[in-house]
C-alpha positions as CSV (number, residue, x, y, z in Angstrom):
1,X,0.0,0.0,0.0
2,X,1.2,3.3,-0.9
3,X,2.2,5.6,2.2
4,X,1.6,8.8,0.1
5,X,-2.1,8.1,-1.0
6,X,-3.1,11.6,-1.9
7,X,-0.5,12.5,-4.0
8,X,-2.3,11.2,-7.2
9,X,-5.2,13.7,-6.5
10,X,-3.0,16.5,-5.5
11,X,-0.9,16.6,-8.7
12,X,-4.5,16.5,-10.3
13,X,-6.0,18.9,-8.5
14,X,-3.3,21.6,-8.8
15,X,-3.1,20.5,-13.0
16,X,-6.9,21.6,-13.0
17,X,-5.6,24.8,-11.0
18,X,-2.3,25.8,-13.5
19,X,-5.1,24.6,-16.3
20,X,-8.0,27.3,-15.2
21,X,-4.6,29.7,-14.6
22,X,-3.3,29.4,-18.7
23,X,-7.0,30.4,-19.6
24,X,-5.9,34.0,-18.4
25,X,-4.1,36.5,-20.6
26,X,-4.0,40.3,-21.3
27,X,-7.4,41.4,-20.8
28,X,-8.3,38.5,-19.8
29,X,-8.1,38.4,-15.4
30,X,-11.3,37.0,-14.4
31,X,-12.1,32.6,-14.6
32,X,-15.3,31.1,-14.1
33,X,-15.4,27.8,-11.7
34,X,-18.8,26.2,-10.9
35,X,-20.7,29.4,-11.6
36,X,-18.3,31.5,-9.5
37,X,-16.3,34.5,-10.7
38,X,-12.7,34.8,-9.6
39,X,-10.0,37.2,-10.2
40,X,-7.1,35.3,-9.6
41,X,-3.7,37.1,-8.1
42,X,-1.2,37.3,-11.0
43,X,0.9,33.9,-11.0
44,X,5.1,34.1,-11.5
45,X,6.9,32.6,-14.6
46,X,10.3,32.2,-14.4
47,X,13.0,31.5,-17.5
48,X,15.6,29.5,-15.6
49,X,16.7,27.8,-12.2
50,X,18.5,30.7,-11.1
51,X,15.3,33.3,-11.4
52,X,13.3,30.3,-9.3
53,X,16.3,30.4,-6.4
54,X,15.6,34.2,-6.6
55,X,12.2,33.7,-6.0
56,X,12.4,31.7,-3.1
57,X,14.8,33.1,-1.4
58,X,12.3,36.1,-1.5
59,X,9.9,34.0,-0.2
60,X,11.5,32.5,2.6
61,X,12.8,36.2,3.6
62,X,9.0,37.7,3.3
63,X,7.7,34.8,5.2
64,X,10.4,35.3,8.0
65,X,9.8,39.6,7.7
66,X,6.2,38.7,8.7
67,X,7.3,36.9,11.2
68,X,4.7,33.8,9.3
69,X,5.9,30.6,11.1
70,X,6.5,27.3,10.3
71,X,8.1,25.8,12.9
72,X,10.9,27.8,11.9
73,X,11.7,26.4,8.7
74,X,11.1,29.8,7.1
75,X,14.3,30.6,8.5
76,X,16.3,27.3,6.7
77,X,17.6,28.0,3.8
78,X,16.3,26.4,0.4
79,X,18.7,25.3,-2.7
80,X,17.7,25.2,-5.7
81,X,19.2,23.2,-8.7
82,X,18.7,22.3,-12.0
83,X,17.7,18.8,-12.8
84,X,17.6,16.6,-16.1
85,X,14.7,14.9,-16.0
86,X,11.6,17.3,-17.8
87,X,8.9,15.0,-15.8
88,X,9.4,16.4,-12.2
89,X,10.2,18.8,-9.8
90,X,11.0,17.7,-6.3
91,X,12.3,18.7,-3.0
92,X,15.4,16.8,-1.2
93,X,14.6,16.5,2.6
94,X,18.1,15.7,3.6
95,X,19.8,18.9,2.0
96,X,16.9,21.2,1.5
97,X,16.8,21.4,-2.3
98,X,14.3,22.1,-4.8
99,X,15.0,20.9,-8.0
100,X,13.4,21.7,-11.5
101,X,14.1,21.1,-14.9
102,X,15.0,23.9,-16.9
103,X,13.1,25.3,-20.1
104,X,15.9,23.5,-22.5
105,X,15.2,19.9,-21.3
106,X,11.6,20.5,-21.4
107,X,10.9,22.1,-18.1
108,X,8.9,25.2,-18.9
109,X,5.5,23.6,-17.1
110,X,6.8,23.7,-14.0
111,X,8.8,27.2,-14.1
112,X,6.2,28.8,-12.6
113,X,4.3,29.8,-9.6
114,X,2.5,27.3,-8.5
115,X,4.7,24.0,-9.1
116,X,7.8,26.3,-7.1
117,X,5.4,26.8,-4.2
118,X,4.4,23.3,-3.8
119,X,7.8,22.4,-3.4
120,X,8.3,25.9,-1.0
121,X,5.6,24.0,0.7
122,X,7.5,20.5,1.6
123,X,10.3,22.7,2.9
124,X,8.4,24.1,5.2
125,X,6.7,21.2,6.6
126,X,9.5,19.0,6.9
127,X,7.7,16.0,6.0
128,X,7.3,14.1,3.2
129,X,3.8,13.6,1.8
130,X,0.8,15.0,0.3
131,X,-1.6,14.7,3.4
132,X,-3.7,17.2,5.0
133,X,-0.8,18.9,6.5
134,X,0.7,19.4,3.3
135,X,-2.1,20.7,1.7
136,X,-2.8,23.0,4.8
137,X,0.4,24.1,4.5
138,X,0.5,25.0,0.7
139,X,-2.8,26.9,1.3
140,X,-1.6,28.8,4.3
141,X,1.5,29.6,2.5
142,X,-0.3,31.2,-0.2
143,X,-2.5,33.2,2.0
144,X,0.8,34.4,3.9
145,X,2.1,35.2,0.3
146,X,-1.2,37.7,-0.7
147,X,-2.9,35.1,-2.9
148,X,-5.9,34.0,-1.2
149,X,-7.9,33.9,-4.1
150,X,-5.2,31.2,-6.0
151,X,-5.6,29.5,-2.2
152,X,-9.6,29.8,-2.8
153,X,-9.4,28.1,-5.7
154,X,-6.5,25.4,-4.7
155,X,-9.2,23.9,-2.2
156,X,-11.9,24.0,-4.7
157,X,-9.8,22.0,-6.6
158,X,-8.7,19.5,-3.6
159,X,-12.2,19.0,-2.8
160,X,-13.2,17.8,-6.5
161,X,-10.4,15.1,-6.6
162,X,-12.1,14.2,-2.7
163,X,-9.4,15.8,-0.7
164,X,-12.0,18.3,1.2
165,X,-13.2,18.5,4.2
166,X,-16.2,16.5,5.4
167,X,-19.5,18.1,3.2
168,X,-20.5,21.1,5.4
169,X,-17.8,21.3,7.5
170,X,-15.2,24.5,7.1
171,X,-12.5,24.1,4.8
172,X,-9.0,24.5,4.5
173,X,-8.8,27.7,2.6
174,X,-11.8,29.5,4.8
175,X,-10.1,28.6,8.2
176,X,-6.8,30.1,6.5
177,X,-8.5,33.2,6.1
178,X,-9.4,33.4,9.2
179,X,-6.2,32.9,10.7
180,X,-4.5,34.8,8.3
181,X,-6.7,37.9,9.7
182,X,-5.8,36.9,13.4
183,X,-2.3,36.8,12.7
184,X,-2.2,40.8,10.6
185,X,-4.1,41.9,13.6
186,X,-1.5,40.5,16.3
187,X,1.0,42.3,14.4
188,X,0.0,45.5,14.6
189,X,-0.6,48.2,17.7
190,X,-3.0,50.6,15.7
191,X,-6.1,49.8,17.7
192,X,-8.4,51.1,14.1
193,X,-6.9,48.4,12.6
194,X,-7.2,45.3,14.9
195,X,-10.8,46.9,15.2
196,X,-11.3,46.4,12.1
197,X,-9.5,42.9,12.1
198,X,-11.9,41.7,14.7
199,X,-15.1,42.4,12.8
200,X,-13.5,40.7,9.7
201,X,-13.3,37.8,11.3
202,X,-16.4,37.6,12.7
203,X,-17.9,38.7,9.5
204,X,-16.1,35.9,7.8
205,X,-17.3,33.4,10.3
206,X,-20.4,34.4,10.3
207,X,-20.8,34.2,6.3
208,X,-19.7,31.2,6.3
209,X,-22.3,29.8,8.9
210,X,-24.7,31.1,6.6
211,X,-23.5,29.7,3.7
212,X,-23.6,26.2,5.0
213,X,-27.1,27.0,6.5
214,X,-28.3,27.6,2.7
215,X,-26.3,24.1,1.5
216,X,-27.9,22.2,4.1
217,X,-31.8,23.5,3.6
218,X,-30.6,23.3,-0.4
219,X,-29.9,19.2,0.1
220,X,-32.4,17.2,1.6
221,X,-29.4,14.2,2.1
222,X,-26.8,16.0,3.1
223,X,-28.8,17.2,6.0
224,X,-29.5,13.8,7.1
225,X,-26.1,13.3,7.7
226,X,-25.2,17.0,8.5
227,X,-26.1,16.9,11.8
228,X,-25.0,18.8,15.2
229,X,-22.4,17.8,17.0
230,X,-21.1,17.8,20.5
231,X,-17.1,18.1,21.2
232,X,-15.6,18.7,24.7
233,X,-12.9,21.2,25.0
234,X,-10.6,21.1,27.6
235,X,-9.7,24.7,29.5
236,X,-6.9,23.4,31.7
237,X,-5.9,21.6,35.0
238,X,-8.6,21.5,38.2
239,X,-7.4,24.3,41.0
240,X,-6.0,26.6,38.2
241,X,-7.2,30.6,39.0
242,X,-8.8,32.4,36.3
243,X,-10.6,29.1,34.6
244,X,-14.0,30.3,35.1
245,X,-12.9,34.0,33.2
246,X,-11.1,31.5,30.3
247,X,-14.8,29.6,30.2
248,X,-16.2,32.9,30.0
249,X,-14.4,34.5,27.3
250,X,-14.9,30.8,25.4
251,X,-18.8,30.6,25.9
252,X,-19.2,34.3,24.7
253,X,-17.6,33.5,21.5
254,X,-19.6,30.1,21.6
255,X,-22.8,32.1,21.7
256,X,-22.3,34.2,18.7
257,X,-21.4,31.3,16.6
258,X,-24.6,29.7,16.8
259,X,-22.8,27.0,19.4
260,X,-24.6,26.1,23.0
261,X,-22.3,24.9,26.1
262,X,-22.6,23.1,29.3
263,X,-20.1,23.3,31.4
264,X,-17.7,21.0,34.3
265,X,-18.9,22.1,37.5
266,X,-14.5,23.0,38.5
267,X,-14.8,24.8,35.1
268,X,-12.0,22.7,33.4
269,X,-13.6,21.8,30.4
270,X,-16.5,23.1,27.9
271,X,-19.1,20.7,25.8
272,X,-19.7,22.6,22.4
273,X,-22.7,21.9,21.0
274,X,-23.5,22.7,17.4
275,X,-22.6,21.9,13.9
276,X,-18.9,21.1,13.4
277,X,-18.1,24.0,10.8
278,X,-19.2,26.8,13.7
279,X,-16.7,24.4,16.9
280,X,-14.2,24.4,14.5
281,X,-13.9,28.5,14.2
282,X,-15.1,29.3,17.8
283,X,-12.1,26.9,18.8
284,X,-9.9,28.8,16.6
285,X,-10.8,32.3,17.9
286,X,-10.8,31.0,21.6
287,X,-7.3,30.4,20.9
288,X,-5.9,33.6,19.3
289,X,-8.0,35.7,21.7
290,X,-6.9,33.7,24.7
291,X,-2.9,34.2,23.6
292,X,-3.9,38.2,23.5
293,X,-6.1,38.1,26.5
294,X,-3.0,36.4,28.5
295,X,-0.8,38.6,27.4
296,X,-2.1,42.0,27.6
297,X,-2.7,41.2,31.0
298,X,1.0,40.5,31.9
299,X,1.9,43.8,30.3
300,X,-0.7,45.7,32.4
301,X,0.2,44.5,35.5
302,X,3.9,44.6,34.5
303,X,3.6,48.5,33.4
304,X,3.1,49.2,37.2
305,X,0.2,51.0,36.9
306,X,-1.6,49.4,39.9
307,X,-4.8,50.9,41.3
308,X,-5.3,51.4,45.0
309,X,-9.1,51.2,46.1
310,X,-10.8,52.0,49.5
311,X,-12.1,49.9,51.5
312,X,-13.7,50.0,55.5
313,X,-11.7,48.0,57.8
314,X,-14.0,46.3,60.4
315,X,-11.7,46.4,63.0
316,X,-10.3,49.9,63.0
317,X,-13.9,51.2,61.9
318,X,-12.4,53.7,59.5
319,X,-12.3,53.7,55.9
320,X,-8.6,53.2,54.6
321,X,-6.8,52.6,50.9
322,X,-5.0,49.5,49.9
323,X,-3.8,48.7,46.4
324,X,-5.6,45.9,44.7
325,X,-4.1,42.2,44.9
326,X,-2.2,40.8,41.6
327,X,-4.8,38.5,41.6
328,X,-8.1,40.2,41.8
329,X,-6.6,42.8,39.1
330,X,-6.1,40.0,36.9
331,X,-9.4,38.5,37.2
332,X,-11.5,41.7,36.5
333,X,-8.9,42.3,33.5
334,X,-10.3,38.7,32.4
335,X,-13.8,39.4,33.2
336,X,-14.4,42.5,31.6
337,X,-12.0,41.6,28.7
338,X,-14.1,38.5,28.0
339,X,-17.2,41.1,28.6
340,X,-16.3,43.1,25.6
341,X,-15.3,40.4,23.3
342,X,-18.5,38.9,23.2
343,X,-20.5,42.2,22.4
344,X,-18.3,42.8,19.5
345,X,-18.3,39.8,18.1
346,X,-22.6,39.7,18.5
347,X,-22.5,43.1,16.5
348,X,-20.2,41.5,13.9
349,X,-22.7,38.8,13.9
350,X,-26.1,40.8,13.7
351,X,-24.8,43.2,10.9
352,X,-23.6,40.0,8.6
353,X,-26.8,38.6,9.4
354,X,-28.5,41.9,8.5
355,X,-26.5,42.1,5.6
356,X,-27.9,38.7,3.7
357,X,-31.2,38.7,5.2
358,X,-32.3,42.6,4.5
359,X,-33.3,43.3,1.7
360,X,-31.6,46.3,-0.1
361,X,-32.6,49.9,0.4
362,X,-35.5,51.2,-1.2
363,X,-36.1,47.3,-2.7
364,X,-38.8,44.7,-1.3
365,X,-37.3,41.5,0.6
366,X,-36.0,39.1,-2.2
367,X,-36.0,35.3,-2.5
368,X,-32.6,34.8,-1.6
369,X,-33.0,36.8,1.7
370,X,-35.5,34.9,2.5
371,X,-34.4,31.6,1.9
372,X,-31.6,32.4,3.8
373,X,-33.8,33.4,7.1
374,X,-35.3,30.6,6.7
375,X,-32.0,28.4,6.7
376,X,-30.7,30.1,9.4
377,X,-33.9,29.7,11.4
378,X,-33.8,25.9,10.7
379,X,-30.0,25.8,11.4
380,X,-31.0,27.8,15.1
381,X,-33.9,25.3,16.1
382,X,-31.4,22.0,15.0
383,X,-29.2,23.4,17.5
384,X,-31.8,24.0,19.9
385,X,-33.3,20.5,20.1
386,X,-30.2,18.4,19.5
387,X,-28.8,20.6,23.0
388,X,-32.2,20.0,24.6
389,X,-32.1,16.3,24.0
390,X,-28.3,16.4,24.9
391,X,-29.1,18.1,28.2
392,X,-32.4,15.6,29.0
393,X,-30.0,12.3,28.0
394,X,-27.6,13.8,30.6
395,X,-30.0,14.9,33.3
396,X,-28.1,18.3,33.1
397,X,-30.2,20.7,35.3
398,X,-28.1,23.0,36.9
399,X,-26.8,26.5,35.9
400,X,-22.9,27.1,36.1
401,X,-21.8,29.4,38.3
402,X,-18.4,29.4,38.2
403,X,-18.3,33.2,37.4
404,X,-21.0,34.4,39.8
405,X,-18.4,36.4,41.7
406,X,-17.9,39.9,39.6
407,X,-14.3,40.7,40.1
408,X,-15.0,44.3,37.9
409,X,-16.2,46.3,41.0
410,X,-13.2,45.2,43.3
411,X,-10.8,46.3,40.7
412,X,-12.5,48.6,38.0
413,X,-9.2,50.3,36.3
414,X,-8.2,46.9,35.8
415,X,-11.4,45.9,34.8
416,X,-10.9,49.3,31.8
417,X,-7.7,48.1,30.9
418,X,-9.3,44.7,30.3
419,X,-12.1,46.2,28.3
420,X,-9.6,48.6,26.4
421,X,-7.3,45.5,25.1
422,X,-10.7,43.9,23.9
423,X,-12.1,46.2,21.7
424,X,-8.1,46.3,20.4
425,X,-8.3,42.9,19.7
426,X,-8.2,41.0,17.0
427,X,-10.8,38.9,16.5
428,X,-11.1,38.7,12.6
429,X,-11.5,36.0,10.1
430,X,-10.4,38.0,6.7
431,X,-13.6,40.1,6.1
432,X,-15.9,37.6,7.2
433,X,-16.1,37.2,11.1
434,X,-17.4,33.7,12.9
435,X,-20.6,33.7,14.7
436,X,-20.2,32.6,18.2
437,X,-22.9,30.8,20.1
438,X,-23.1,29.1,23.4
């Protein structure tokens, strides 16, 4: 049995991809694909070896610029050789060199763009193998590179040969997107833009949700097999503080994503409940915003900018100032950062919704907005009674409290400072923001 499966339907798939590419020409920047218009970013020819060890050196150094990581493999230098053979390109593990066959000896189909990258691709892995990783790899690199419509259209083409995700789930390229937005939002301090970041994503997210609303009401079968899910996510390790402000800021992403949550009773660990497509995005925003959560606390309570609050000592029977504990500031930080978070990512949420359910100004409701209320409507009361059952199966009956203790009152600059580094953070999925539900 082979141990490279794929790699039959991922030379076919990115053939179909150079083959819609070759259709373009002066004049010419727009492709049709299954009744969808793209405008593909423009793809690089090369005339020899040499220009293609140009090109990735270039690569390698924007990659490492933009700080885009790979495990650090951006950083390894990658040869690249002329070969003899016209029928291949490949990439040497043990030396890290790309070889290609040169125009003269009949290599002129693969001096070009997309055939370079794909080896750019196994260098950065660092595995051999056309698996999911690799192709998550390729995709992301060319959404680090500026081309997300050539990634677009590199996972349309995976999932025809059956490389795609499972039917209704999120793929490859969408995910990218998102990330891609969390990672341009980490890298910049201009709170406009990681504003703007956060709704992105959101808006992304939540397009997405809608779109495989409308696939699902569309086909009757695929519904019978598309059905909600539940997938426990673990928070971290029983008698850690702070785990009931990390389950907040999770379930107030949930919410907005169309997911519904029941939670451990040591707050260690949150059931999602919902269709895979919308766990797999909350799960992915969880994580970036947790990272910046984490660590715009630390550089608060690093900066020295401590508050001092009154409070009336018993004892003494006088009213006397103390400065607030490490450990309350951090928790109303959390709580009112987590606060925030979830109102802006509802907003994003309600105005995508708005957006492809409203009809246009001054124009009646349409088919297609309605169909789509009605999909999301359907989509909202599958949720509804595969968590009911869920919770009746269980005998779940209780309501989590493991946040019923405001910390925002004790310490309210921190509790500002938290809310400050929300509405700062980023929180976006490339123009489209995820929906959060919980």
């Amino acid at each position: 049995m082979s141990t490279d499966p794929d790699r039959a339907a991922v030379y076919t798939a990115e053939d179909q991809v150079a083959g819609w590419l070759d259709t373009l020409g002066p004049g010419q920047g727009e492709l049709t694909v299954d009744g969808r218009t793209f405008t593909p970013e423009t793809e690089p020819r090369f005339s020899d070896p040499d220009a293609v060890g140009r090109y990735v050196d270039q690569v390698l150094a924007h990659l490492a610029e933009h700080d885009r990581r790979y495990d650090g493999r951006e950083r390894l230098p990658a040869t690249v050789r002329a070969r003899r053979g016209p029928r291949a390109a490949t990439y040497t593990f043990e030396d890290a060199t790309i070889a290609v066959p040169p125009f003269v000896h009949g290599g002129r189909w693969a001096l070009r763009g997309l055939v370079v990258l794909h080896e750019v691709a196994h260098h950065l892995l660092g595995e051999p193998g056309h698996g999911p990783a690799f192709r998550a790899t390729f995709l992301r690199l060319l959404e680090d590179l500026g081309q997300p419509v050539l990634a677009e259209l590199l996972q349309h083409a995976y999932a025809e040969e059956g490389l795609g995700q499972v039917t209704h789930t999120v793929d490859d390229g969408t995910l990218a997107k998102i990330a891609k937005l969390l990672r341009q939002a980490e890298g910049t301090r201009n709170e406009h833009e990681q504003a703007a970041f956060l709704a992105k994503a959101q808006g992304l997210a939540t397009r997405h949700s809608i779109a495989l609303a409308l696939a699902r009401a569309h086909t009757a079968r695929a519904e019978r097999t598309d059905r909600p899910v539940a997938e426990n996510y673990r928070i971290g390790e029983p008698g850690k503080r702070g785990l009931a402000r990390y389950v907040r800021l999770l379930v107030n992403i949930a919410h907005p994503n169309d997911l519904r949550c029941t939670i451990s009773h040591d707050s260690t660990a949150v059931t999602l409940y919902g269709f895979a497509a919308d766990i797999e995005v909350t799960k992915a925003l969880y994580e970036s915003l947790l990272v910046q959560m984490v660590a715009d606390c630390e550089r608060y309570l690093a900066s020295g900018r401590r508050e001092t609050v009154r409070t009336w000592d018993k004892q003494r029977r006088r009213w006397r100032t103390k400065q607030v504990a490490t450990i309350t500031a951090r928790l109303s930080f959390y709580e009112a950062y987590a606060l925030r978070i979830g109102q802006r990512l509802e907003t994003a949420r309600q105005e995508a919704i708005a957006e492809a359910t409203g009809p246009a100004p001054g124009h009646p409701p349409t088919a297609t907005s309605t169909e789509t209320a009605l999909a999301l409507r359907q989509k909202e009361v599958a949720v509804h009674d595969y968590f009911a059952e869920a919770l009746r199966r269980n005998r779940i009956r209780g309501t989590w409290r493991g946040d019923r203790r405001s910390s925002m009152d004790v310490a309210p600059g921190a509790a500002g400072e938290g809310a400050r580094a929300a509405g700062r953070a980023r929180i976006d999925g490339g123009s489209d923001e995820r929906r959060l539900s919980g």
